[in-house]
C-alpha positions as CSV (number, residue, x, y, z in Angstrom):
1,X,16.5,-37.7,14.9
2,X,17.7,-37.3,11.4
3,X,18.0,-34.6,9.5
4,X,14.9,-34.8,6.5
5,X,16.5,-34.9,3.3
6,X,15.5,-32.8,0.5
7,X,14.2,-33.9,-2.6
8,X,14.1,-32.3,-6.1
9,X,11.7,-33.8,-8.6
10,X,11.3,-32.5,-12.2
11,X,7.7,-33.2,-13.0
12,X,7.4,-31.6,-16.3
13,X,9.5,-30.1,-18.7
14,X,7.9,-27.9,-22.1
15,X,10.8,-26.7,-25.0
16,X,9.3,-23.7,-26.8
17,X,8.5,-23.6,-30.6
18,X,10.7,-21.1,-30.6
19,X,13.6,-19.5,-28.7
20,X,12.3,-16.4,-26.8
21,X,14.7,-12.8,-27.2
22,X,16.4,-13.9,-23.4
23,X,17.4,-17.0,-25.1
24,X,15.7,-19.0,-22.9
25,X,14.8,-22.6,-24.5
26,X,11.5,-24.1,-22.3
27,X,10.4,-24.2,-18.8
28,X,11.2,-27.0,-16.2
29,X,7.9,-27.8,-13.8
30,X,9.6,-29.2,-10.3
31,X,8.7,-29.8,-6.7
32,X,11.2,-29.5,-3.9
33,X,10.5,-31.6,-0.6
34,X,11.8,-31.0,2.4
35,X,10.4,-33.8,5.1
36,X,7.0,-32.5,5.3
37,X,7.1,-29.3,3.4
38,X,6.8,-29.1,0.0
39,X,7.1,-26.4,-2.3
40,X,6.4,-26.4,-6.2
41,X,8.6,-24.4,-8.1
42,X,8.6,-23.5,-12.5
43,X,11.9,-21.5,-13.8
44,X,13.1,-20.4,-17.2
45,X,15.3,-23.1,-18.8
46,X,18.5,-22.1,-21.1
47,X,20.7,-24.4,-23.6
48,X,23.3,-24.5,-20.6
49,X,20.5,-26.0,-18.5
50,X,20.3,-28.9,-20.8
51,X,21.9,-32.5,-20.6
52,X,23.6,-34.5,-23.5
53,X,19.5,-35.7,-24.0
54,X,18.3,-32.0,-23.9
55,X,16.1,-32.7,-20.5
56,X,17.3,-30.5,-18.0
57,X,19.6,-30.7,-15.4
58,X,19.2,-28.5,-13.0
59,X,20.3,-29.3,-8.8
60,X,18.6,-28.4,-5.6
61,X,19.9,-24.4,-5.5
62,X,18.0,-24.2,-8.3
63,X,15.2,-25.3,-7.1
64,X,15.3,-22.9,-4.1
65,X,15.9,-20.0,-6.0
66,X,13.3,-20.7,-8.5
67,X,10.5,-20.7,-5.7
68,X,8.4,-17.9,-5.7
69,X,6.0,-16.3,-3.7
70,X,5.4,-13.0,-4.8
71,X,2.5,-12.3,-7.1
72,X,4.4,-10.2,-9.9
73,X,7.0,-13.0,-10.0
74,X,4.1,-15.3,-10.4
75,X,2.3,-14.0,-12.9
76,X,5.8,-13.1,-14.4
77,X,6.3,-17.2,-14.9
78,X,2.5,-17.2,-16.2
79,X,3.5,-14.3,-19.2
80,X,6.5,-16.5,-20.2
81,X,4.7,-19.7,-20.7
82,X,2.3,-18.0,-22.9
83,X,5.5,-16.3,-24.5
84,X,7.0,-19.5,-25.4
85,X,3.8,-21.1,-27.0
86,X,2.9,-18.4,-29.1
87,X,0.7,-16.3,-27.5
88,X,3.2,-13.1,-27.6
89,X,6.0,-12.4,-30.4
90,X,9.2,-13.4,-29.4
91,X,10.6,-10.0,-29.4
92,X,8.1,-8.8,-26.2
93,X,10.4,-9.2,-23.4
94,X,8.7,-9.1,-19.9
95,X,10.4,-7.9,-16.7
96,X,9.4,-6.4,-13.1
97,X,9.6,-2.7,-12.5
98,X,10.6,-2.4,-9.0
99,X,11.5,-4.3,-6.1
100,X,9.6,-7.6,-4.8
101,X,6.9,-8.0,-3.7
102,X,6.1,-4.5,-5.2
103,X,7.2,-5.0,-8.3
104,X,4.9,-4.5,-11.0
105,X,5.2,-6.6,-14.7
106,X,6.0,-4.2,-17.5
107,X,6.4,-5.1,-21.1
108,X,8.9,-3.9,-23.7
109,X,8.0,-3.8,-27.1
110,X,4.0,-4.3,-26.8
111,X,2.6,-2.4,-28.9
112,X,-1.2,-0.8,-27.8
113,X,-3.1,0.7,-30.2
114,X,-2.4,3.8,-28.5
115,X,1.7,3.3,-28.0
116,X,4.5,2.4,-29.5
117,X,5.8,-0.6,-27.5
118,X,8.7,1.9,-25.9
119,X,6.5,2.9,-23.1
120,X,4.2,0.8,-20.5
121,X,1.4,2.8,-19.1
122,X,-2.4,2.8,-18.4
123,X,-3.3,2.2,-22.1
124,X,-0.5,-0.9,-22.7
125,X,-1.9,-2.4,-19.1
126,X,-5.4,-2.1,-20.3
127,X,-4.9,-3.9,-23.9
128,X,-3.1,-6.7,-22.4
129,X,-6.1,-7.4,-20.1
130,X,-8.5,-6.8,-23.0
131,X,-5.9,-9.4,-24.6
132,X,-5.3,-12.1,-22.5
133,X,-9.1,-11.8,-22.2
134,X,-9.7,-13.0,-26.0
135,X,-6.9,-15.5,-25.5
136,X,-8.8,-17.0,-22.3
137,X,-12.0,-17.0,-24.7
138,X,-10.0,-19.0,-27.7
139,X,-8.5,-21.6,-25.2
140,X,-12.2,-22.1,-23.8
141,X,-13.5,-22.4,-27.3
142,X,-10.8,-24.5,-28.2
143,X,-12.0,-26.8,-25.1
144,X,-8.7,-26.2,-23.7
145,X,-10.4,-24.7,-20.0
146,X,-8.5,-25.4,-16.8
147,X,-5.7,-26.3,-18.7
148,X,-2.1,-25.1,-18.1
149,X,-2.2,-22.5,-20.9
150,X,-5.9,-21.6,-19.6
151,X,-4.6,-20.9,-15.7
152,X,-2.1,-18.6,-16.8
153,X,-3.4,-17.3,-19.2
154,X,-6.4,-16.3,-16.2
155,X,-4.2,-15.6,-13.9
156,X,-2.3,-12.9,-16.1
157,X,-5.6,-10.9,-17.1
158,X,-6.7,-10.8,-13.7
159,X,-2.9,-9.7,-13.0
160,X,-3.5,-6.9,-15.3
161,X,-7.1,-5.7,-15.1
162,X,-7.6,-6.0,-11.2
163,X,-5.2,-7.2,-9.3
164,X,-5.3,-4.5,-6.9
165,X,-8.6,-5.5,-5.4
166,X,-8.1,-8.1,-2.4
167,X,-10.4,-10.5,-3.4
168,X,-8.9,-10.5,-6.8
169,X,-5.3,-11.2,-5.6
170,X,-6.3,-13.9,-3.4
171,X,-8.3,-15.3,-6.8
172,X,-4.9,-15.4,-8.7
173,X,-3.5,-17.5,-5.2
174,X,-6.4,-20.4,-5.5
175,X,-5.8,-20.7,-9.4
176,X,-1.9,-20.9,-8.9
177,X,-2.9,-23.6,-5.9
178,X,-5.1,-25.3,-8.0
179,X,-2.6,-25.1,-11.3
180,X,-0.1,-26.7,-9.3
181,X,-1.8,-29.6,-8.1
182,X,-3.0,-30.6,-11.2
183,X,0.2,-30.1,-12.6
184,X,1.0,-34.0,-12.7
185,X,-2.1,-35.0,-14.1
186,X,-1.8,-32.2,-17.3
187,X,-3.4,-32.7,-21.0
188,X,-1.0,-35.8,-22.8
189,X,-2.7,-34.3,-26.1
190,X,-0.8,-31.1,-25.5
191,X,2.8,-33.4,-25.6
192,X,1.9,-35.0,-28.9
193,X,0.9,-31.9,-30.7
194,X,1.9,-31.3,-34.4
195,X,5.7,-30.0,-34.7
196,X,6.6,-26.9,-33.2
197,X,6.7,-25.0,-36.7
198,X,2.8,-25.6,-37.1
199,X,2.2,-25.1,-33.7
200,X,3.9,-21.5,-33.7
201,X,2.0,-21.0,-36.8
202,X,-1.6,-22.3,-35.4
203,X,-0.8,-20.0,-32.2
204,X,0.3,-17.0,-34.7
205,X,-3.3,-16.8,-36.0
206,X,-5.2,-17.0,-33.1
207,X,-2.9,-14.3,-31.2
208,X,-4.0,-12.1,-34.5
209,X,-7.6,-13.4,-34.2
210,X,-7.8,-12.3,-30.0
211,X,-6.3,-9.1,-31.0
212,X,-9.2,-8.4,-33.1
213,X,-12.2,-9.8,-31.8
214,X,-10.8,-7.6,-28.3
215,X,-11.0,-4.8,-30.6
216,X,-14.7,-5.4,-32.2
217,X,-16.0,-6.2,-28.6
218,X,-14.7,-2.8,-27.1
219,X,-16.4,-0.9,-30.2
220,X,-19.8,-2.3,-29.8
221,X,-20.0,-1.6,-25.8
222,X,-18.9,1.8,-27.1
223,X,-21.2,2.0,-29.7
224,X,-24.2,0.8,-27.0
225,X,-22.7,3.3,-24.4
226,X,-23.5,5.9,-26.3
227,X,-27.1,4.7,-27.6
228,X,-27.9,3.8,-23.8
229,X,-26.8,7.6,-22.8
230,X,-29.5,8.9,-25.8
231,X,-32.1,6.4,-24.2
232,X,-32.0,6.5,-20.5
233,X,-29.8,9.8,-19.7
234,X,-26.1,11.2,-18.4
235,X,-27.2,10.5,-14.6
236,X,-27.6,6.8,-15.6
237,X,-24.4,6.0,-17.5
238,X,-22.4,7.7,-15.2
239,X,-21.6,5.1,-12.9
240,X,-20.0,1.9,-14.4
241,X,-22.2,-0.7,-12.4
242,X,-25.3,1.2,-13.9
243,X,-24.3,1.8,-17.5
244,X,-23.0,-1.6,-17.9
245,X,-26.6,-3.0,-17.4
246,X,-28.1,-0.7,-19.3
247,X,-25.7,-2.0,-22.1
248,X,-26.5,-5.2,-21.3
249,X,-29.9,-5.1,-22.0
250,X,-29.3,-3.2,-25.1
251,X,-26.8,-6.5,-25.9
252,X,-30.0,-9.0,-24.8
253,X,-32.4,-7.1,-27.7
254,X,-29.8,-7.3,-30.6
255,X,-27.6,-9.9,-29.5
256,X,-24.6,-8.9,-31.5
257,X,-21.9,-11.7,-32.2
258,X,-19.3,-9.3,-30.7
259,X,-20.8,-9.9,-27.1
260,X,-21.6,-13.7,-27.7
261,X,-19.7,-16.0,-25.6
262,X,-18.9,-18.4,-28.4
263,X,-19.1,-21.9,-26.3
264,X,-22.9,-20.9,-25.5
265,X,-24.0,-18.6,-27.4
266,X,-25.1,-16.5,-24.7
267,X,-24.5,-12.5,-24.2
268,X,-21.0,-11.8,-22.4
269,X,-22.3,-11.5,-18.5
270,X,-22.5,-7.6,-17.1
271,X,-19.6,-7.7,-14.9
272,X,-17.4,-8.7,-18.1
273,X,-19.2,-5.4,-19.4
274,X,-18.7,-3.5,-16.4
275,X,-14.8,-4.2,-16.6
276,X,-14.8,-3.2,-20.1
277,X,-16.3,-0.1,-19.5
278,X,-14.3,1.0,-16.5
279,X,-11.0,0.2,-18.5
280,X,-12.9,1.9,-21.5
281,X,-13.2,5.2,-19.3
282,X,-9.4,5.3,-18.4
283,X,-8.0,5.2,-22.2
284,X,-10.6,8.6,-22.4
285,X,-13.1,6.0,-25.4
286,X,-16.7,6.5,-23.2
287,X,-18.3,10.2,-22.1
């Protein structure tokens, strides 16, 4: 019988606006084949990767050492797409702290508003959540959902906020899955966007925009937390499941535009509450 051959097919390729610190250019999409098997693979694409057309040319090792399986090297692919489009200054580098698979993504030079972008700890970890949050909110509003930039952009705050429940790891598995097979039929709008300045610009303002409205929507549950714990007691707000619908109701009477999710108008749900007040409680804001 002969030996399957092994094919390498570049489905996609995406320059950034604007060179990241690495020096890296874009990202090349691809899918390996092997007979039967068939893996998908995305990889960091420098001006040595690049033909006399600028398309890349990249061969089959590649390919193979671009596939990756372990979540932090996932989400690590995720980070740098988002990089590269604007969604994070140029000069954030991201990297994993340890070995795969139990690495963990760290980021140089983002800057909490508790840190100075030398460090990564709890309170870095928690504003990237609360951030890629906001920037999952301006893709939806934006009517960009499911989306490339919208599945990373998912898959990194769940990443950050909870990826060490089960259920939430295996969450991050299906949208990657579901990413990749939809990979070939992606937006054509997002290929015949304005030139990359604008677009760098555009992305520049909304990035400022998420920081903020992350910022206003942590306040008011604060603010509620602590009108809740006047109104129904200590023994009440004390556990997170509790106090967040206790806020939530609180949210339902006065309906503040902090906690409106902006495609419906409706109050953000509990569990989105619940989230913000467990990471709330670790950076020392709630009682």
């Amino acid at each position: 019988m002969a030996k399957p051959s092994t094919v390498l097919e570049i489905i996609d390729y995406k320059s950034f606006p604007k060179p990241l610190a690495v020096g890296a250019v874009g990202m090349v999409f691809g899918k390996i084949t092997n007979g039967m098997t068939a893996n998908f693979f995305s990889e960091l694409i420098y001006p040595f990767h690049l033909d006399a057309n600028g398309y890349p040319s990249v061969g089959i090792s590649f390919a193979l050492n671009a596939i990756r399986y372990s979540a932090s090297s996932e989400v690590l692919v995720a980070v740098q797409y988002l990089q590269g489009h604007g969604w994070f200054e140029s000069e954030v580098e991201f990297f994993i702290n340890g070995l795969d698979p139990w690495g963990e993504i760290h980021a140089r030079g983002w800057k909490s508003e508790r840190g100075s972008g030398e460090e990564w700890g709890i309170p870095e970890k928690v504003d990237m959540a609360f951030y890629l949050e906001e920037v999952v909110s301006e893709l939806e509003a934006d009517g960009k959902e499911l989306s490339r930039e919208w599945y990373y952009a998912k898959i990194s705050q769940l990443y950050f906020s909870d990826i060490e429940v089960p259920d939430v790891a295996m969450t991050v598995g299906i949208l990657l899955a579901q990413l990749w097979w939809r990979v070939d039929l992606a937006d054509i709008a997002e290929r015949g966007q304005a030139n990359s300045e604008a677009l760098q610009k555009a992305n520049s303002v909304r990035k400022e925009r998420s920081k903020v409205q992350s910022e206003d929507r942590n306040n008011i549950i604060s603010q509620y937390w602590f009108e809740a714990m006047a109104e129904f007691g200590a023994e009440t707000m004390r556990r997170d499941s509790n106090a967040a619908q206790a806020i939530y109701a609180i949210a339902m009477r006065k309906r503040p535009k902090e906690l409106l999710v902006k495609a419906t108008g409706e109050v953000i749900g509990v569990e989105a509450i619940r989230k913000r007040i467990s990471a709330l409680r670790k950076l020392n804001k709630l009682g």
